[in-house]
N, C-alpha and C positions, 0 to 999 in steps of 0.2 A: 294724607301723608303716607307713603310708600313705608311698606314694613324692610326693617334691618336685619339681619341675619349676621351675627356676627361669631367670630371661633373662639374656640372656646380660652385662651391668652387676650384676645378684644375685647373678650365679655367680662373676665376678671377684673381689667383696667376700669372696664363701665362704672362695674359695682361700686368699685373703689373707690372713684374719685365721686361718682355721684352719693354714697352714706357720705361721703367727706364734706360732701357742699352741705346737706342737706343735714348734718349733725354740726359743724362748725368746727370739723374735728383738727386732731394734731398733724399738721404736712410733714414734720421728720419722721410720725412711724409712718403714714402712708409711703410716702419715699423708699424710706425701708424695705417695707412690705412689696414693692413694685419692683425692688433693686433700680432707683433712679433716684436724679438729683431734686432737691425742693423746687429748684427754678424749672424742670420738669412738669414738677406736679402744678406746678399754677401755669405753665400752658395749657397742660390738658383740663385744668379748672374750667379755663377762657375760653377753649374751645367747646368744652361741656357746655357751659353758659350759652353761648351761640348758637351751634349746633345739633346740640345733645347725642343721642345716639350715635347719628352721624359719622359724629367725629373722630370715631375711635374705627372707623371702617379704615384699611389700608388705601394708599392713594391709588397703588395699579391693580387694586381689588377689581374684575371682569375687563381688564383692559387689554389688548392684543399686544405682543413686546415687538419690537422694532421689527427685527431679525428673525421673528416667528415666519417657518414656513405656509405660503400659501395652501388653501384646500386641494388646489389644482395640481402644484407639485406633489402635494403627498400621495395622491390617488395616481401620479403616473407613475412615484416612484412605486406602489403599490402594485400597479400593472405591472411594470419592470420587473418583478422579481416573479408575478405569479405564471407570467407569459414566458420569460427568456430565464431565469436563473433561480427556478422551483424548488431545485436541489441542491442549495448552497445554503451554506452557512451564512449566518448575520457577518461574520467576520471576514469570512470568502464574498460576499456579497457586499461589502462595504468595499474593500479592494478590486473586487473589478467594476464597480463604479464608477472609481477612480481614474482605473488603468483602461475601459473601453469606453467609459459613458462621460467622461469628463466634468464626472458632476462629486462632488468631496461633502462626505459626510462619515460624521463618527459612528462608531459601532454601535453609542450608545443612543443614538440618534435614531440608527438603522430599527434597531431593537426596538427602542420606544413606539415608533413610526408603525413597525410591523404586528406589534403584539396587542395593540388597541384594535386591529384587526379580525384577534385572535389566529394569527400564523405565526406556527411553533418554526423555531429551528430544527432542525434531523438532528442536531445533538443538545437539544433542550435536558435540561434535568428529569429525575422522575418525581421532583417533588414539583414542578412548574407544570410536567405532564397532568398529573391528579389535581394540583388548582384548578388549570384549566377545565380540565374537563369535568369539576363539578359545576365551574361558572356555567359550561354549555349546557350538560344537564337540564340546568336550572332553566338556562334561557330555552331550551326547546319544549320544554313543559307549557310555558306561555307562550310558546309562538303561535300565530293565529292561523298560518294555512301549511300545508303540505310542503312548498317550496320552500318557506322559509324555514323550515323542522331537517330540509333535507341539506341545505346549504350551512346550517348547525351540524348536521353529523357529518359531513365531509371534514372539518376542522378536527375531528374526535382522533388524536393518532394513540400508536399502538407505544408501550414503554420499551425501550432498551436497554438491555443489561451491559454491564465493564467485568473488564478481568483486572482480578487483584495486582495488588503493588508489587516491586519489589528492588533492591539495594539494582545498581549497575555495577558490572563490569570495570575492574580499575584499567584495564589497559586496552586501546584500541588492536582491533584485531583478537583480541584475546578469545571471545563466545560471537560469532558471525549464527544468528535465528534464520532459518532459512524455511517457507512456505508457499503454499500457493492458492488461489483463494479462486473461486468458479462463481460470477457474473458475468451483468451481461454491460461491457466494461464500453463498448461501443456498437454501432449500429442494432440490429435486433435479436442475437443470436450468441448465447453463452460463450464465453472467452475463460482460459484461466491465465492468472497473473501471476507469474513466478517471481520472488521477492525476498534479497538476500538482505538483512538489519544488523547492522554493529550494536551492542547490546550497550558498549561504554558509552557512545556517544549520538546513540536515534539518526544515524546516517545510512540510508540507503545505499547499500555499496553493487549492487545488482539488481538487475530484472528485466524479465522477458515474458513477452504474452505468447500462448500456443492453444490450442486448439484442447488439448487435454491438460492434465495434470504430468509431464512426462519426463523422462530422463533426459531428455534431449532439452528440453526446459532448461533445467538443473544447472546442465553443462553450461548451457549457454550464460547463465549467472553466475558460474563460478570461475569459465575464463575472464569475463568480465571481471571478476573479484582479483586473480592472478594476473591478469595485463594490467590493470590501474592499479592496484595497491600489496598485492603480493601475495605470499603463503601463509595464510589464518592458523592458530592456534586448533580452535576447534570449531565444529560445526554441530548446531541442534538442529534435526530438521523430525518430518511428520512420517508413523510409518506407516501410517493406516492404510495409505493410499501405492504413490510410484515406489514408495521405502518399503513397501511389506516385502518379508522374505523369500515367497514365491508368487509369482503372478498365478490366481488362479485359472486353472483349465490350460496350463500350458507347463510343460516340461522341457521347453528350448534355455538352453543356458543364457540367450541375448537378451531374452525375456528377463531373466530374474536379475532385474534392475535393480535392489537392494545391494546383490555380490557387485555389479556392475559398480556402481556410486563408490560404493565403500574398499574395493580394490584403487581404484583411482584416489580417495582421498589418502589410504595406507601408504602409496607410493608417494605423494606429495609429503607425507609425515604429516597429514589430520586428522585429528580426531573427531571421529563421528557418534554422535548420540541421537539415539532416537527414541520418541517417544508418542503414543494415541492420545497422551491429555495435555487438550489446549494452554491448560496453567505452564505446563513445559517451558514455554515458550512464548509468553504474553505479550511482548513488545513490539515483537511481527504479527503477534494478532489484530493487538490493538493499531496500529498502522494500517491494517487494512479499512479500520471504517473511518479512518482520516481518508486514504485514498478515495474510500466510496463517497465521501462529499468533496471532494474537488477534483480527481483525474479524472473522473466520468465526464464532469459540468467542463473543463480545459479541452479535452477529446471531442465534445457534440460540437463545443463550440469553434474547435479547430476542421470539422468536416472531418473527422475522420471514419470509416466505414471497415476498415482491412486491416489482417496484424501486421502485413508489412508496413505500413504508413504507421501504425500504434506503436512496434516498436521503433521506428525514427524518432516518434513525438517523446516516447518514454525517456531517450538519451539524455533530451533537452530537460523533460520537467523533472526526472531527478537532480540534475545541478541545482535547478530551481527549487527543488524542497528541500534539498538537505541545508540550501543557506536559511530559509526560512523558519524549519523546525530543527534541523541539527543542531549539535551542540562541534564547539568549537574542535575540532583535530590536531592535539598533539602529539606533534611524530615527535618527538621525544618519549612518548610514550606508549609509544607502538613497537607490537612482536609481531607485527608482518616479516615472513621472511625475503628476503630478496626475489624478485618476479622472475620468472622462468622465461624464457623465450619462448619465440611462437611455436618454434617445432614442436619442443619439446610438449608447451598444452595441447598440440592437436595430438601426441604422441599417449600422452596422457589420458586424453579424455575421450579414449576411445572404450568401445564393444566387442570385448571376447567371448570368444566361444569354442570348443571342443568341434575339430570334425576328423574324418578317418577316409585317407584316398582309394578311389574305390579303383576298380580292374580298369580306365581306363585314364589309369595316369592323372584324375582330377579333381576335384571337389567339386558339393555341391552347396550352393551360398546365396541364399534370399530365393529359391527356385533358379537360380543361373547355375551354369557350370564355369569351374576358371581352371586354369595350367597353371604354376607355379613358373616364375620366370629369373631367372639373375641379373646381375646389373647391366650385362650387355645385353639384354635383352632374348636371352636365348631358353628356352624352355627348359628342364629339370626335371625330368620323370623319379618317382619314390614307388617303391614295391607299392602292391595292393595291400592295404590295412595300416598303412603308416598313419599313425596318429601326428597331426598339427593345431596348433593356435591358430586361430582367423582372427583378425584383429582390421578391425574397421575403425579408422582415427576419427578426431572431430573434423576435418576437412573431407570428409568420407570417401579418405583413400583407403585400397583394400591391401592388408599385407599377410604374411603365413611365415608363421614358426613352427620348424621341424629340428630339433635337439637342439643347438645352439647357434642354428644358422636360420637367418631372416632371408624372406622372399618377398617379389611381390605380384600379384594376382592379375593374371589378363582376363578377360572373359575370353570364351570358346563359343562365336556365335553359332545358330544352331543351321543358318545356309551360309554360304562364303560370299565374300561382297562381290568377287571376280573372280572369272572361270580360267582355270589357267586352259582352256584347251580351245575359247574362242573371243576372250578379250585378251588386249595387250595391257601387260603387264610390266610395270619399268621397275629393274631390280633397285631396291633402296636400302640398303645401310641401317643395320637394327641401330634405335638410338638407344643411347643410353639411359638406363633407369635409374632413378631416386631409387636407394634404398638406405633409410638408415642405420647407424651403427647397432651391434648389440650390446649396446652400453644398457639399455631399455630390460624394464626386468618384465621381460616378456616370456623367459622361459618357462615349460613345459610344467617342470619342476618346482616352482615359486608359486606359480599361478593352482598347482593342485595341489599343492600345500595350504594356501588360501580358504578353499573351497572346501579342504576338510575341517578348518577350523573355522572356515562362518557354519558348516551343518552340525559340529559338536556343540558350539554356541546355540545352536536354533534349537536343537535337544534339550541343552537343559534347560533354556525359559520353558519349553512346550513341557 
């Protein structure tokens, strides 16, 4: 006779009803006692009788369920995730099953399927982390050879820390978190991802990958923020890095991208706040290691290699996440201010600087030389020492303020394309140049008024 192994609710029932036969006892308390009916208990009397032990064993007690997946699927889906999608989430990796592999299963499915495994998610708990990894522990203690001790400590992952909580934002556009984060976001070679966050509503309202951490970055996420949804209340961003107040080892005014950023937000009317500690700002922090497990795993597996292809892909998979994680946008409750036109943000979001025309009528700018020009196109000579603004817009056109009159910058190349004394030369009609109005508060006088009060400012923190 085959031994019974029963749980310990089976075993109870056992005792029960077997003192019950075997005393001749009373079936209403046994009943009772069982929470079931009398006509219950003289079943299980009958089948006691018959069966004994047996009987009180469950019916699908070691039996496979209908709909139970094969061995075969589980190990491909297994392969599937360790081969092609390593770096996804249970819940990212449940959805593109779905969306590439055409095969549907639950997260919780996924998880169950994976964790029998022992393969953690990247964002596994750290109390799930320390189970595990005492279970492995344990199990490499008893492993019998080298390879299997070593295939145990591959599964051993490292814990992850969260940034604290905190209230949102009541009104969209109100706190826009603005940061940029240094991986290696695609092909082999560090990227960083500039990244502007609505605080009310976890919406990505910008971003751009570059090469550095840079102002140019910036820019480019914050016309983005002013062509699509307007003029932000305020802005937190990082100063450690492109926000510090002066770049070190350089005393070039274009360089100190802090005065730079923060002139431009002044004249859009934003408020800029800066801060070194991460808590500052947790919401664009924390959005980066969402990013880290799924834009990376969307980008490999979209081929891409290059920022200019990353950012095309970024356009798309922000619409794509902000429906997925954002929270609803009510423009009834938004202090975006009305969008600026395009002039006006390449006007804006431009790079001044201090320079002084030297004895030969011209400046000097990026190592080029240029003439100062007027609308018809005609050159403009200024004594020697006249100080001007150079102002290089975001479409990186080059323009020059001299007291209240704008100009706009030729270069002066350094051989002439044609000779006048043995090529022919067809006389052509200077065209007309773009130059915008001085509505732009680009004077001399505003901009160094600025500049003494970001260095009073930088006093007294220092």
């Amino acid at each position: 006779m085959r031994k019974v192994e029963l749980k310990m609710k089976e075993e109870y029932k056992y005792k029960t009803i077997k003192k019950l036969v075997e005393t001749n006892g009373n079936k209403k308390r046994a009943a009772t006692k069982l929470g079931c009916t009398v006509r219950h208990i003289n079943r299980m009397i009958a089948g006691y009788k018959e069966k004994g032990k047996e009987y009180f064993l469950h019916g699908n007690r070691n039996r496979k369920p209908k709909h139970a997946l094969t061995q075969e699927f589980k190990n491909y889906i297994i392969d599937l995730y360790l081969s092609k999608y390593w770096d996804c989430t249970f819940t990212l990796f449940s959805e593109l099953l779905a969306t590439r592999e055409n095969i549907y299963l639950s997260v919780d499915e996924v998880r169950v399927l994976l964790t029998k495994e022992y393969i953690l998610s990247p964002r596994s708990q750290k109390s799930t982390r320390r189970r595990f990894k005492k279970e492995l522990l344990a199990m490499q203690q008893k492993a019998k050879n080298k390879s299997e001790k070593s295939k145990i400590q591959a599964n051993i992952v490292a814990i992850q820390d969260s940034h604290p909580r905190q209230p949102r934002c009541q009104y969209f556009g109100e706190e826009i978190q603005m940061d940029a984060c240094k991986h290696i976001w695609f092909g082999k070679s560090y990227s960083h991802l500039h990244i502007a966050l609505d605080d009310s509503t976890g919406n990505i309202v910008g971003g751009y990958f570059d090469k550095e951490e840079t102002l140019n970055g910036y820019y480019h996420v914050t016309k983005q923020i002013l062509t699509k949804y307007g003029i932000p209340y305020k802005f937190k961003t990082d100063k450690r890095t492109v926000f510090e107040y002066k770049r070190k080892g350089s005393s070039l005014l274009e360089e100190d991208t802090f005065t730079q950023f923060s002139y431009a937000c002044s004249q859009l009317g934003i408020e800029l706040e800066t801060s070194s500690v991460p808590e500052f700002k947790p919401r664009v922090e924390r959005v980066f290691q969402t990013l880290q497990m799924r834009l990376i795993v969307e980008l490999r597996l979209a081929g891409i290699t290059n920022i200019n292809d990353a950012n095309n892909f970024l356009k798309q998979y922000i619409h794509k996440f902000n429906e997925q994680f954002g929270l609803y946008i009510n423009h009834n409750k938004s202090v975006f201010e009305k969008q600026p036109d395009e002039k006006k943000i390449n006007l804006i979001l431009a790079i001044l600087t201090k320079r002084v025309i030297d004895k030969g009528h011209s400046i000097k700018f990026k190592n080029k030389y240029y003439r100062l020009i007027n609308k018809v196109g005609s050159p403009i000579y200024f004594n020697h020492g006249t100080t001007c603004i150079v102002i290089k817009s975001f479409d990186n056109k080059l323009y020059a303020t001299v007291d209240d009159n704008i100009f706009a910058l030729e270069e002066i190349p350094e051989v002439q394309a044609l000779s006048e004394n043995f090529d022919e030369i067809k006389e052509v009609k200077p065209k007309k140049v773009y130059i915008p109005r001085m509505d732009h508060p680009w004077k001399r006088k505003l901009f160094e008024a600025f500049l003494e009060k970001q260095e009073h400012r930088f006093e007294m923190v220092s």
